[in-house]
C-alpha positions in Angstrom: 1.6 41.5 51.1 0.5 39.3 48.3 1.5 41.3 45.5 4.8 41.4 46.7 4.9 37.7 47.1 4.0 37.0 43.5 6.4 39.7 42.4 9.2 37.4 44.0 7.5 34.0 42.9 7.7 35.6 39.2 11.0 36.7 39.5 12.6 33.0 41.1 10.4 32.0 38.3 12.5 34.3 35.3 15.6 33.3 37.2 15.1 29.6 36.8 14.1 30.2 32.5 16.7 32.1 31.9 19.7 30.0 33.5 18.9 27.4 31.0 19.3 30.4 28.0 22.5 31.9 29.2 24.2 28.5 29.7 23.1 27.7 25.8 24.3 31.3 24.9 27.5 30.3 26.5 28.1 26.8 25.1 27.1 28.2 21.5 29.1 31.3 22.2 32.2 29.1 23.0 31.2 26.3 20.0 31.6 30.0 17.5 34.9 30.9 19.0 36.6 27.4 18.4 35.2 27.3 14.8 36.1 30.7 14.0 39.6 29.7 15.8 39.9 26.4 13.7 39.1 28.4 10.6 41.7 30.7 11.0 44.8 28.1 11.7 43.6 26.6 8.5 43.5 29.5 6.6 46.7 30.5 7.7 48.2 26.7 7.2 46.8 27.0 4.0 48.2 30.7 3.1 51.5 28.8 3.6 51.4 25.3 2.3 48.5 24.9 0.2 48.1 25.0 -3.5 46.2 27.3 -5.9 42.9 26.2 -6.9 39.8 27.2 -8.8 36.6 26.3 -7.1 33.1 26.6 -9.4 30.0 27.3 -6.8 27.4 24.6 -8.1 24.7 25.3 -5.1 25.1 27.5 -1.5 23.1 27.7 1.4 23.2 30.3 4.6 23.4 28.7 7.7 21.8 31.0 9.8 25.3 31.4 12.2 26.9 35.0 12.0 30.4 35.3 13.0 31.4 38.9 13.2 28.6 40.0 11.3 29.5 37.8 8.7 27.8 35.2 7.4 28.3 31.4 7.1 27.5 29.8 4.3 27.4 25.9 3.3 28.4 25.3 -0.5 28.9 22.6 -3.1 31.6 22.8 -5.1 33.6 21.5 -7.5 37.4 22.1 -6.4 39.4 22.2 -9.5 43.6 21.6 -9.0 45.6 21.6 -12.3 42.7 19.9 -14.1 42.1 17.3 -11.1 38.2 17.8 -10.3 36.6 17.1 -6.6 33.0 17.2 -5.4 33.3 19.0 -1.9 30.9 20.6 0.6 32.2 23.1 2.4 31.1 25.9 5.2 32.9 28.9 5.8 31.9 32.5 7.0 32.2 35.1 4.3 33.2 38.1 4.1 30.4 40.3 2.7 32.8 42.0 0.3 32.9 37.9 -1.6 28.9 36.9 -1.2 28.7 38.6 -4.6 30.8 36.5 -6.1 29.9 33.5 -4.6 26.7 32.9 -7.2 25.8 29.3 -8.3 27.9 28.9 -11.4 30.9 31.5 -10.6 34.3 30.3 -10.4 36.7 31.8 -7.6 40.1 31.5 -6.3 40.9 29.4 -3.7 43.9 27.5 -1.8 43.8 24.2 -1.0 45.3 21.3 1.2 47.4 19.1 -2.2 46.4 16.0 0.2 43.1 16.8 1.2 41.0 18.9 -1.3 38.0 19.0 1.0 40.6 21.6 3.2 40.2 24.5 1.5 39.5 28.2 1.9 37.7 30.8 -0.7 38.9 34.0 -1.0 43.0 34.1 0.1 
């Protein structure tokens, strides 16, 4: 009879950890979905309204999120629009198929808010 007892205490005991866990999972879960979300209207305000930049890598960083099984990654850059130069830091999940040429020193596409250069996104 006592075994079974401390098979129940154990279990109200796993029950009680792992409430805490899920309810994290979740919020984090649902924090990912709104960024990814937010990400994508911008990308898609900025397919249609933004201008044509060039954007040199000068350092980048992994954040340890994973969207998709893509990465996100935090960078400083220097946005460049028709010879106006901005210091920015910006975080975006990458697509694998662009972490190649995403190397301190590279210089990429990217399009940009004309009123807010720090609203950007690499690789449209």
């Amino acid at each position: 009879m006592g075994m079974f007892k401390d098979m129940r205490d154990l279990q109200k005991m796993s029950k009680q950890y792992e409430r805490p866990k899920m309810r994290d999972a979740l919020k984090q879960g649902k924090e990912a979905m709104q960024q990814v979300q937010s990400d994508q209207a911008l990308a898609e305000r900025l397919a249609n309204e933004g201008v044509d930049a060039t954007v040199t890598v000068n350092q980048l960083q992994a954040t340890g999120r994973q969207v998709n099984y893509q990465p996100e990654l935090q960078m400083e850059l220097t946005v460049n629009v028709n010879g106006q130069e901005t210091q920015v830091t910006h975080t975006q999940v990458v697509s694998p198929a662009l972490i190649g040429q995403l190397q301190p020193g590279a210089t990429v596409p990217a399009k940009v808010d004309p009123n807010d250069h720090s609203q950007l996104i690499i690789g449209i």
